[in-house]
NUMARFI-435697 format. One record per residue (C-alpha): x, y, z; residue number from 1; residue in one letter. Coordinates in Angstrom, 1 decimal. Layout:
BEGIN
xx->X yy->Y zz->Z seq->NUM type->A
...
//
This chain:
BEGIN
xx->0.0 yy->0.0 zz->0.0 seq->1 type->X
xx->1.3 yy->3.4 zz->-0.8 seq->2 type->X
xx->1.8 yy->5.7 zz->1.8 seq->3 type->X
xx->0.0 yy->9.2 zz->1.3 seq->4 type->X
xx->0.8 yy->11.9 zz->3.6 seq->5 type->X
xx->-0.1 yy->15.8 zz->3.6 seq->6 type->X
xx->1.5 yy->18.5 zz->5.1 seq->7 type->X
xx->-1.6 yy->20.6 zz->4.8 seq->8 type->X
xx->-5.4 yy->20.6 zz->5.0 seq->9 type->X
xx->-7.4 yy->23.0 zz->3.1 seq->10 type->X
xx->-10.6 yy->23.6 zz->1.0 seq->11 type->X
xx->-11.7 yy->22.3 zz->-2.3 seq->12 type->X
xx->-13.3 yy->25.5 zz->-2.8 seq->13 type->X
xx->-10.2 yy->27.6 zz->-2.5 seq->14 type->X
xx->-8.5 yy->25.2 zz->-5.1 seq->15 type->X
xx->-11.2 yy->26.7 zz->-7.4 seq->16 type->X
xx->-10.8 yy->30.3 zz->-6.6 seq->17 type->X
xx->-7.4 yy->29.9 zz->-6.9 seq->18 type->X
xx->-7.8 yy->27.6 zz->-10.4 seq->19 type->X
xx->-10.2 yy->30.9 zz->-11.5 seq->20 type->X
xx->-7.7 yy->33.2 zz->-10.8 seq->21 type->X
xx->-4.9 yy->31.3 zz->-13.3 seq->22 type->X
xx->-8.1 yy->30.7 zz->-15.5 seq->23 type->X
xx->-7.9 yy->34.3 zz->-15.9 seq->24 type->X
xx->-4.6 yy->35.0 zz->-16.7 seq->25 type->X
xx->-4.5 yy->32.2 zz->-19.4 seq->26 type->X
xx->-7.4 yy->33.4 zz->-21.2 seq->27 type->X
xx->-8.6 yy->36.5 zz->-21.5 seq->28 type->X
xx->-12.2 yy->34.9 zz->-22.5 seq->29 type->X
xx->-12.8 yy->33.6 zz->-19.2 seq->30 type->X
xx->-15.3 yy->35.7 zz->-17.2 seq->31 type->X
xx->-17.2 yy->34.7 zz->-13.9 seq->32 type->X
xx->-20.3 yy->34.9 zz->-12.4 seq->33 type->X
xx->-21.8 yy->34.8 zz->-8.9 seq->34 type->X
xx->-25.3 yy->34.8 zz->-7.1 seq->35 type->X
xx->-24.0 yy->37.1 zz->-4.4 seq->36 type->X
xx->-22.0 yy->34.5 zz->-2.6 seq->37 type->X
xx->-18.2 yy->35.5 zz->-3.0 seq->38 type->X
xx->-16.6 yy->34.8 zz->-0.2 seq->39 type->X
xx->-18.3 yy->31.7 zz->0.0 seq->40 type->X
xx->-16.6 yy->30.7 zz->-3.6 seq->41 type->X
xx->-13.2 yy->32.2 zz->-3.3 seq->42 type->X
xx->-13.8 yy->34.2 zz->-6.4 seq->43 type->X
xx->-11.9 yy->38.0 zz->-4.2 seq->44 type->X
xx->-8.7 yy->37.1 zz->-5.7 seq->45 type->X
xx->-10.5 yy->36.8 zz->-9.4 seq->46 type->X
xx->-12.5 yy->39.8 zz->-8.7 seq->47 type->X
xx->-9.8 yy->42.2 zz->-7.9 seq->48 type->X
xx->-7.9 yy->41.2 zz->-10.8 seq->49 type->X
xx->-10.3 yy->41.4 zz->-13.1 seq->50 type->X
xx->-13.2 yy->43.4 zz->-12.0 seq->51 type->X
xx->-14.6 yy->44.0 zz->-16.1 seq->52 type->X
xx->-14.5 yy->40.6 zz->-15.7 seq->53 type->X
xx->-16.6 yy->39.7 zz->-13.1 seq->54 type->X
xx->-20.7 yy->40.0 zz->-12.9 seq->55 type->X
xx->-22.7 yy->40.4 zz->-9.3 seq->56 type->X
xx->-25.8 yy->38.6 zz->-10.1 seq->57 type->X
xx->-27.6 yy->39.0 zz->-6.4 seq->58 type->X
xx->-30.1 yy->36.2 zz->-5.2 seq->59 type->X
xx->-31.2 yy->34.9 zz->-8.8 seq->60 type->X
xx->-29.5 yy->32.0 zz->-9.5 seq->61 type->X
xx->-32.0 yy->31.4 zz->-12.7 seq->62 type->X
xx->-30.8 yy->34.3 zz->-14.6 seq->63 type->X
xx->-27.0 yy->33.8 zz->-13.4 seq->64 type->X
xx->-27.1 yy->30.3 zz->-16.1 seq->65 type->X
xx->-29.4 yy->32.4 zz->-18.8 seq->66 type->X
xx->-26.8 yy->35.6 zz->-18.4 seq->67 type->X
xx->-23.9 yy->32.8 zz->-18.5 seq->68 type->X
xx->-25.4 yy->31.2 zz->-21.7 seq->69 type->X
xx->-25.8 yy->34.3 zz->-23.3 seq->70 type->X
xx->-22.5 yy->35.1 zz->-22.8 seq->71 type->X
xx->-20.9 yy->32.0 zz->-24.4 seq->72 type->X
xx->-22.4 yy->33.4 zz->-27.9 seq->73 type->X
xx->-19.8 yy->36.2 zz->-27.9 seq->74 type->X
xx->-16.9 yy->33.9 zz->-27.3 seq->75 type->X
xx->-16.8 yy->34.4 zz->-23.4 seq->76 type->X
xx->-16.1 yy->31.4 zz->-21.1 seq->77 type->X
xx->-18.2 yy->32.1 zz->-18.1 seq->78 type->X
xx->-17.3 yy->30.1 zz->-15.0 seq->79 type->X
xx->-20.9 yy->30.3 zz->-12.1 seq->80 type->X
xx->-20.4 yy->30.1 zz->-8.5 seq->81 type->X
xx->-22.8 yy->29.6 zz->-6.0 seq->82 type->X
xx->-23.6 yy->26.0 zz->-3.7 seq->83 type->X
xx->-24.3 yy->23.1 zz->-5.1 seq->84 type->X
xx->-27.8 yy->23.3 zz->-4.0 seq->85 type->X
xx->-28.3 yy->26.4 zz->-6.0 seq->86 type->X
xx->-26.2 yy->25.2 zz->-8.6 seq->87 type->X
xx->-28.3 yy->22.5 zz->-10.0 seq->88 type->X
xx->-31.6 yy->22.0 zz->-7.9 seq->89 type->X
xx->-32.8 yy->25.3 zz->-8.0 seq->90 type->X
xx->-32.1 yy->25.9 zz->-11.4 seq->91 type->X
xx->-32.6 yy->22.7 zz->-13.5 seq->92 type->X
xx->-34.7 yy->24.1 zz->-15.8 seq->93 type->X
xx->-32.3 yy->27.2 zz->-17.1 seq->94 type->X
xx->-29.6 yy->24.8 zz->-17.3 seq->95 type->X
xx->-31.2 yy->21.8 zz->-19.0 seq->96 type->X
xx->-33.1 yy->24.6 zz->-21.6 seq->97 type->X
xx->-30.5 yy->27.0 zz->-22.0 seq->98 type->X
xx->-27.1 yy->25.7 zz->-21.5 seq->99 type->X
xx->-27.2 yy->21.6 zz->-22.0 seq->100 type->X
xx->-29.8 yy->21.6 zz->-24.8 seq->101 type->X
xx->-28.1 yy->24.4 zz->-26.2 seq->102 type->X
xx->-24.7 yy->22.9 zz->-25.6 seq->103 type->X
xx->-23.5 yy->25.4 zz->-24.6 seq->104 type->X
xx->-19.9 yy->26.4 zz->-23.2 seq->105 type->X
xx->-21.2 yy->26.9 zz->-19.7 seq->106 type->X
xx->-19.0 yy->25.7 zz->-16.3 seq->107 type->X
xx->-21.0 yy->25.6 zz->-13.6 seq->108 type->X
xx->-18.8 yy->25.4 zz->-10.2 seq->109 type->X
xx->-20.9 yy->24.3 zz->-7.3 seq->110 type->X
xx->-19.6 yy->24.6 zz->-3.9 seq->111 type->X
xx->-21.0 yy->23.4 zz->-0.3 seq->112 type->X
xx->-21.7 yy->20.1 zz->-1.9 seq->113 type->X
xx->-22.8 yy->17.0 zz->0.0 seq->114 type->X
xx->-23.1 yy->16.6 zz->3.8 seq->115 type->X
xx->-19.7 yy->17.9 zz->4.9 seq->116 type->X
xx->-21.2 yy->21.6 zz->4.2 seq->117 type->X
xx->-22.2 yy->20.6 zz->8.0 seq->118 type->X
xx->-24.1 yy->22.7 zz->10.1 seq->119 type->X
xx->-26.4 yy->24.7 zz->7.6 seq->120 type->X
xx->-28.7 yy->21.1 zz->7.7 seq->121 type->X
xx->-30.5 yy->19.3 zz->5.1 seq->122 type->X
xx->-32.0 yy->21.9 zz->3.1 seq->123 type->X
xx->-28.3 yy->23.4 zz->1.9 seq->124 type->X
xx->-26.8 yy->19.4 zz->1.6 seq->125 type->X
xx->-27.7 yy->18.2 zz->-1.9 seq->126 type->X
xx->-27.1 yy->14.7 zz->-2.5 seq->127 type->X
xx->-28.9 yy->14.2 zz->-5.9 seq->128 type->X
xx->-26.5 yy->16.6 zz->-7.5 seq->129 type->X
xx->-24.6 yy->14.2 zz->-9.6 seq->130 type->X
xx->-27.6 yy->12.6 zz->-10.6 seq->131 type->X
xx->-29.2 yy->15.5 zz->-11.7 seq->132 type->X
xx->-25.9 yy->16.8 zz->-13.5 seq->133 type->X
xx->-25.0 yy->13.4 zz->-15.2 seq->134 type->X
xx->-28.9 yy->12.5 zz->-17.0 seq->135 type->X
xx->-28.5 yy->16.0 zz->-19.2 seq->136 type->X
xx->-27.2 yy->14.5 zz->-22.3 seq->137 type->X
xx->-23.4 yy->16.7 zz->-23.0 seq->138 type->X
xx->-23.1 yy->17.5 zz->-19.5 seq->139 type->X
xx->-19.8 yy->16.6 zz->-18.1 seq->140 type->X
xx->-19.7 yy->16.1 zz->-14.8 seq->141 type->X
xx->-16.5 yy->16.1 zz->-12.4 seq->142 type->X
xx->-15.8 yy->16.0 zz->-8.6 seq->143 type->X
xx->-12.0 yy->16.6 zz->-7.5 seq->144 type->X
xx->-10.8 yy->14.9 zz->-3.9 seq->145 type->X
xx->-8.6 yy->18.6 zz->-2.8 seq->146 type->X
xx->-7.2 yy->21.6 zz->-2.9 seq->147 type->X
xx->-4.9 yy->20.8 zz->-6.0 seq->148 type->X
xx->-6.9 yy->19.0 zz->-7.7 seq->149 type->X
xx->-9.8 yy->21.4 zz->-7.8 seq->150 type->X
xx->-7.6 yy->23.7 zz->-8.8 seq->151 type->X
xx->-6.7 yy->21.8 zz->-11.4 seq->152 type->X
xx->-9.8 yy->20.9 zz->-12.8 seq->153 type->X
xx->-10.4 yy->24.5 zz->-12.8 seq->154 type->X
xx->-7.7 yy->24.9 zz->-14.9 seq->155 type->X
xx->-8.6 yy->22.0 zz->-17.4 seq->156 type->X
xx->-12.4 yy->23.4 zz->-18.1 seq->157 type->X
xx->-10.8 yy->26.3 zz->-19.5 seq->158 type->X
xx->-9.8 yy->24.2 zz->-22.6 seq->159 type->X
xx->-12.8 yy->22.0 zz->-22.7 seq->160 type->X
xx->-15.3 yy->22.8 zz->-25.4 seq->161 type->X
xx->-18.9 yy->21.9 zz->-23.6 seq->162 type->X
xx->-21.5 yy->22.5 zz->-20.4 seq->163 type->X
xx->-19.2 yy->20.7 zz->-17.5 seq->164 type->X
xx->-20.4 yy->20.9 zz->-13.7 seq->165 type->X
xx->-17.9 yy->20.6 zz->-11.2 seq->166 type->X
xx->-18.4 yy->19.8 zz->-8.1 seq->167 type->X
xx->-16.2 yy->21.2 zz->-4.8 seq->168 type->X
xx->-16.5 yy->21.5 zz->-0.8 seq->169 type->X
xx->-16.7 yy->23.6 zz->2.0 seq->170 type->X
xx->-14.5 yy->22.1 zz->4.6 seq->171 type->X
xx->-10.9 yy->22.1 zz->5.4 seq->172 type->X
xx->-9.4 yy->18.5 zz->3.7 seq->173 type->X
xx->-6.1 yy->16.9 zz->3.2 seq->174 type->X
xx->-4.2 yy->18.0 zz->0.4 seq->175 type->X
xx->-2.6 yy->15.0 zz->-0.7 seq->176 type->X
xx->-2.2 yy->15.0 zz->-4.9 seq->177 type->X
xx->0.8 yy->16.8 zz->-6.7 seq->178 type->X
xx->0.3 yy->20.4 zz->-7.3 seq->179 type->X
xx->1.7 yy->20.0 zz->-10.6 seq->180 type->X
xx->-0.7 yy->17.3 zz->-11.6 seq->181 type->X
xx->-1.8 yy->17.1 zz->-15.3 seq->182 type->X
xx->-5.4 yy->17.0 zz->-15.1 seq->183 type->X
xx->-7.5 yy->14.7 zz->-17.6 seq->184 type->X
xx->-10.8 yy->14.7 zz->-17.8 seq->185 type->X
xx->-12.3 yy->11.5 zz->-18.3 seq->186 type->X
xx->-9.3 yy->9.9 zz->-17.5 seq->187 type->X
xx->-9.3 yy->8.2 zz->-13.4 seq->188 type->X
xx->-5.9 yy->7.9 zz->-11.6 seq->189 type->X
xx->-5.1 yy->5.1 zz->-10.2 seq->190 type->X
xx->-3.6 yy->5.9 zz->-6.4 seq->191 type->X
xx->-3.2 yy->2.0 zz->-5.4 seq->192 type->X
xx->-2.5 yy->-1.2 zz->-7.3 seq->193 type->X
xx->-4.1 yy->-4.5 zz->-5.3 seq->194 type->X
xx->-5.7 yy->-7.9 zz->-6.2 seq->195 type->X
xx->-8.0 yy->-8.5 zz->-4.0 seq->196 type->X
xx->-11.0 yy->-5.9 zz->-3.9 seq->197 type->X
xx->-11.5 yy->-2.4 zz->-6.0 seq->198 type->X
xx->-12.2 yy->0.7 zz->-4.3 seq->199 type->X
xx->-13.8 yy->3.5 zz->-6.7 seq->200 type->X
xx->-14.0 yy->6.4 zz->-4.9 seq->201 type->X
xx->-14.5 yy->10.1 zz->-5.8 seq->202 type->X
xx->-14.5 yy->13.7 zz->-3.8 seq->203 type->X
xx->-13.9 yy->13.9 zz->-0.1 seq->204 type->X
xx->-13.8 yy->9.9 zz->-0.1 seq->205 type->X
xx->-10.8 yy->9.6 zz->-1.8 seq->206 type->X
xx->-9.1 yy->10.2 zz->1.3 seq->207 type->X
xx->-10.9 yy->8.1 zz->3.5 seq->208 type->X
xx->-10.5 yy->5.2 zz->0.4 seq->209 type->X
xx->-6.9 yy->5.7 zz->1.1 seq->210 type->X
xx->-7.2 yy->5.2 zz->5.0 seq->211 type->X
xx->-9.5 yy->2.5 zz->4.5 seq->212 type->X
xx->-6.6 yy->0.5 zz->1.9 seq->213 type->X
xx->-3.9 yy->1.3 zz->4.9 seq->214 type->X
xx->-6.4 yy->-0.5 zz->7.4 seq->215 type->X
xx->-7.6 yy->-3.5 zz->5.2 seq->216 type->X
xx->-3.0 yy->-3.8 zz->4.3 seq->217 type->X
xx->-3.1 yy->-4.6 zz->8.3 seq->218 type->X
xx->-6.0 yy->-7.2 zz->7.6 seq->219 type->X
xx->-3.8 yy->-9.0 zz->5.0 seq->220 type->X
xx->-6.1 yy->-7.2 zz->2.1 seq->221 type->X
xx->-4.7 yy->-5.7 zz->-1.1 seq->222 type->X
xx->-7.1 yy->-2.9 zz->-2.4 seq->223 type->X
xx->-6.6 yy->-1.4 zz->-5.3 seq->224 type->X
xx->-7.6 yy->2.4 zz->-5.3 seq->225 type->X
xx->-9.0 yy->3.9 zz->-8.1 seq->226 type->X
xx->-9.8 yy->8.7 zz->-7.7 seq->227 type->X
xx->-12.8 yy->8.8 zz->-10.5 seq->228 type->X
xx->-12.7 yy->12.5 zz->-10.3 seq->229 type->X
xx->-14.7 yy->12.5 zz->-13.7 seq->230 type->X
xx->-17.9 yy->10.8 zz->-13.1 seq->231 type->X
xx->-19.0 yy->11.4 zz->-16.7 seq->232 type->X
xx->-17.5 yy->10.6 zz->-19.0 seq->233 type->X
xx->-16.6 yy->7.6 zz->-16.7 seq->234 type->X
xx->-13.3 yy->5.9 zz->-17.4 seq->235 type->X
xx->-14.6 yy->2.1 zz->-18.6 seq->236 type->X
xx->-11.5 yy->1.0 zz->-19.3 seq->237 type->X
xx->-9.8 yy->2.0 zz->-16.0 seq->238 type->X
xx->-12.8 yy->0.2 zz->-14.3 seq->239 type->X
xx->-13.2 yy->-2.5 zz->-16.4 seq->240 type->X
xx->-9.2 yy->-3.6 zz->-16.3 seq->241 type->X
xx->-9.1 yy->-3.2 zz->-12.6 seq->242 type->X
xx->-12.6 yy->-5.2 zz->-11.8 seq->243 type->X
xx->-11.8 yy->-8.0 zz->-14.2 seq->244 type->X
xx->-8.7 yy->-8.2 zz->-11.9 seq->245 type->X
xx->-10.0 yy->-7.9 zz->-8.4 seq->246 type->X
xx->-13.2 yy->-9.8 zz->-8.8 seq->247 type->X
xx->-15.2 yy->-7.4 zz->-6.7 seq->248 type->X
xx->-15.8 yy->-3.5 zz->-5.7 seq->249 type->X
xx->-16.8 yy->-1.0 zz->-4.1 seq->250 type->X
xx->-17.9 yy->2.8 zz->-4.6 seq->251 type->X
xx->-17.2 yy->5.5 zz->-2.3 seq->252 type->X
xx->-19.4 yy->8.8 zz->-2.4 seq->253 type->X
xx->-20.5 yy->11.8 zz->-0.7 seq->254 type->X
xx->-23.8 yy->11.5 zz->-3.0 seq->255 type->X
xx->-27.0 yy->9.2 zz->-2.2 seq->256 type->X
xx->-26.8 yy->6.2 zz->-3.2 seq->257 type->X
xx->-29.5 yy->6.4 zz->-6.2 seq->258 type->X
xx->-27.7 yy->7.9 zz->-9.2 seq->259 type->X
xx->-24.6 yy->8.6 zz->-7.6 seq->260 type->X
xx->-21.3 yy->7.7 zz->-8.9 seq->261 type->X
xx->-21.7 yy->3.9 zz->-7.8 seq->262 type->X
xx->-24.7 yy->3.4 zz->-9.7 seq->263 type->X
xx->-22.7 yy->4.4 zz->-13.0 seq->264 type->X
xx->-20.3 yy->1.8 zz->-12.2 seq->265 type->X
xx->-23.3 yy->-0.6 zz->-11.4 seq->266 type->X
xx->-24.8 yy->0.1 zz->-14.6 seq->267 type->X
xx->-21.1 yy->-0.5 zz->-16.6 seq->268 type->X
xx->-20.5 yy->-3.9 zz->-14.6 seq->269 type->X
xx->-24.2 yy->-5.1 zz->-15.2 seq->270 type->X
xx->-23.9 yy->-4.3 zz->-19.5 seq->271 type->X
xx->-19.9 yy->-5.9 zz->-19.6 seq->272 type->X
xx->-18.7 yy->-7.5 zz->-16.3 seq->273 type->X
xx->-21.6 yy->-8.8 zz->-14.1 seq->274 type->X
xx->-18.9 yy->-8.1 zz->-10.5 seq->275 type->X
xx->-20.0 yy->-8.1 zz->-6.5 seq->276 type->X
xx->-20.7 yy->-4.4 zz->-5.8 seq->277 type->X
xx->-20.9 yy->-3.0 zz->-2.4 seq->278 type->X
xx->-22.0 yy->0.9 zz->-2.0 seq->279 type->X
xx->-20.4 yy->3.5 zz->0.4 seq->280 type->X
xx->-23.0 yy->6.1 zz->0.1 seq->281 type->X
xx->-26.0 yy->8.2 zz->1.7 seq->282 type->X
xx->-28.8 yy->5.8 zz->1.7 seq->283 type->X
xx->-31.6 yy->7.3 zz->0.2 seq->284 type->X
xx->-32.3 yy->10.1 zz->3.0 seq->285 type->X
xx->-31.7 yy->13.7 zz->3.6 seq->286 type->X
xx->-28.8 yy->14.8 zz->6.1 seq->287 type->X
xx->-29.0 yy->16.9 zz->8.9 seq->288 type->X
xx->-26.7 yy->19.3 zz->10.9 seq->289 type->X
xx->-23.8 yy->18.4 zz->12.4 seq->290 type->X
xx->-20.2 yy->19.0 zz->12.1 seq->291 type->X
xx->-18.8 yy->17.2 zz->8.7 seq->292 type->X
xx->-17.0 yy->14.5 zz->11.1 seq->293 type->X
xx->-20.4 yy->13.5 zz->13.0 seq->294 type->X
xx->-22.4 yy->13.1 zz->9.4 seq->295 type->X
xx->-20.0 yy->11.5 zz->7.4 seq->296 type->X
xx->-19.8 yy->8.4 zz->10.8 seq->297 type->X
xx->-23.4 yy->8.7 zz->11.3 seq->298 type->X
xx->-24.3 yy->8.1 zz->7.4 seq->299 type->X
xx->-21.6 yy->5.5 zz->6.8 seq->300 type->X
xx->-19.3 yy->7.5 zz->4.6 seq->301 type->X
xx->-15.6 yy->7.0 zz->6.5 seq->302 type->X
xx->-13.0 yy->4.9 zz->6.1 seq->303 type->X
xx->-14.3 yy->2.4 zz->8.7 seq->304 type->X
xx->-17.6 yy->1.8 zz->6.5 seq->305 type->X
xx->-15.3 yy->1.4 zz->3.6 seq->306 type->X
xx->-13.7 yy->-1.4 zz->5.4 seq->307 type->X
xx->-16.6 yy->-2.8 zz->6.5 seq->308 type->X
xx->-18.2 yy->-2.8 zz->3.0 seq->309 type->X
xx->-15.0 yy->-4.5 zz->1.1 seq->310 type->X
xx->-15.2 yy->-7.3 zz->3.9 seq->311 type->X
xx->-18.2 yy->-8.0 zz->2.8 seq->312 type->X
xx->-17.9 yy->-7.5 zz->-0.9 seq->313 type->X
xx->-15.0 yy->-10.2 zz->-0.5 seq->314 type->X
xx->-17.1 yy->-12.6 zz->1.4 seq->315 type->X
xx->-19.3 yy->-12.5 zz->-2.2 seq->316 type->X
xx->-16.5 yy->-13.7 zz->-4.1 seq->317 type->X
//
């Protein structure tokens, strides 16, 4: 088992404002947008370098993706920021109508995803967001596991010619991937090679995937561990080479379990390599508040219920 180690923790979302902020300088296209939620987003340092560049919506998230659409006719690249909940709940209509039926060259960047946004409760924790995102046909759809990575990602959507949600966090996280990583999209990275059981896991489970493979090692298990930051398009091959190997899986996911990231893999296995499947995931329910620590133990998310679940997944061998 590889060793990962961090020297420090910080936000996904300030991996984006910082990955906005290069977006800038490389292209002079690139324009962003916010529903009055700046500080929130990380999007100061983009703002003060390139205030022409920058448009205050206020509290209207709807015409935030109809102004962003618009502006992809004159050539502009508009990144949106608000949460996740705003991101694609309250405005599924605008963005199916006007940016993914349109295909247009919209990036929506959603932060305060999933149940580690914490103590704002239920109503501000979307877990149906990758579902949502990944049924509108052109939509790409990607979830980084830190700081550099988000960042990253940022960076890559610049380039990339389509509507592409991606998907980032409030709390403060390890930052364990290279900062000078070359991100693909589409394209998973494989973090551990193993025989015995595959662990798919995307977001702020990565890291718990990786502390759950340093606890199964001590078990005499050898789990390969797979980041799919891109959850559409998914990497089949990646999956499909590993799985044929291991004989078994298991997803890992800040998401509910319905529509999530494991039932793309699910649906994958089922159409080319029927595989024992085992799902780390909200189960079907809202969250509540709490600190991110308390939810993601109470709703089966951390690297002990990833243990758990690849115990069992094995016994189904």
């Amino acid at each position: 088992m590889k060793k990962y180690t961090y020297t420090e923790s910080k936000d996904t979302r300030s991996g984006f404002g910082a990955g906005l902020l290069e977006a800038g300088k490389q292209n002079e296209n690139v324009v962003a947008l916010c529903a009055d939620l700046i500080g929130s987003l990380k999007m100061n340092d983009f703002i003060k370098a390139y205030p022409e560049r920058f448009f205050q919506i206020g509290i209207a998230e709807a015409n935030m993706m109809g102004i962003a659409a618009g502006l992809t006719i004159g050539g502009k690249i508009p990144f949106t920021g608000t949460f996740a909940n705003f991101s694609t709940g309250r405005v599924y209509d605008q963005i199916r109508q006007s940016i993914a039926y349109s295909g247009k060259n919209v990036k929506i960047c959603a932060s305060h995803a999933g149940l580690t946004l914490g103590e704002d409760g239920a109503t501000h924790q979307i877990l149906e967001d990758i579902g949502l995102m990944k049924m509108l046909p052109g939509m790409t759809v990607i979830n980084p596991c830190d700081f550099n990575q988000t960042k990253a990602a940022t960076l890559a959507l610049v380039n990339h010619e389509g509507p592409a949600y991606l998907r980032f966090g409030r709390p403060v996280v390890p930052n364990f991937t290279p900062a000078d990583q070359t991100f693909e999209i589409g394209k998973a990275v494989m973090l551990n090679e193993g025989t015995d059981v595959t662990i798919i896991a995307t977001g702020h489970l990565v890291w718990e995937a990786i502390q759950a493979g340093e606890e199964l090692e001590k078990l005499g298990i050898n789990a390969e561990i797979i980041n799919i930051h891109t959850i559409k398009p998914l990497d089949e091959e990646a999956i499909l080479k590993s799985v044929t190997k291991t004989g078994c899986v298991v997803t890992a996911e800040e998401h509910n379990r319905l529509g999530g990231l494991g039932d793309s893999v699910a649906q994958l296995l089922a159409q080319k390599l029927p595989t024992p499947q085992e799902y780390v995931a909200v189960n079907d329910s809202f969250g509540e508040s709490g600190t991110p620590a308390q939810l993601m133990e109470k709703y089966g998310l951390d690297a002990a219920h990833i243990v758990n679940a690849v115990r069992k997944v094995i016994s189904r061998k």
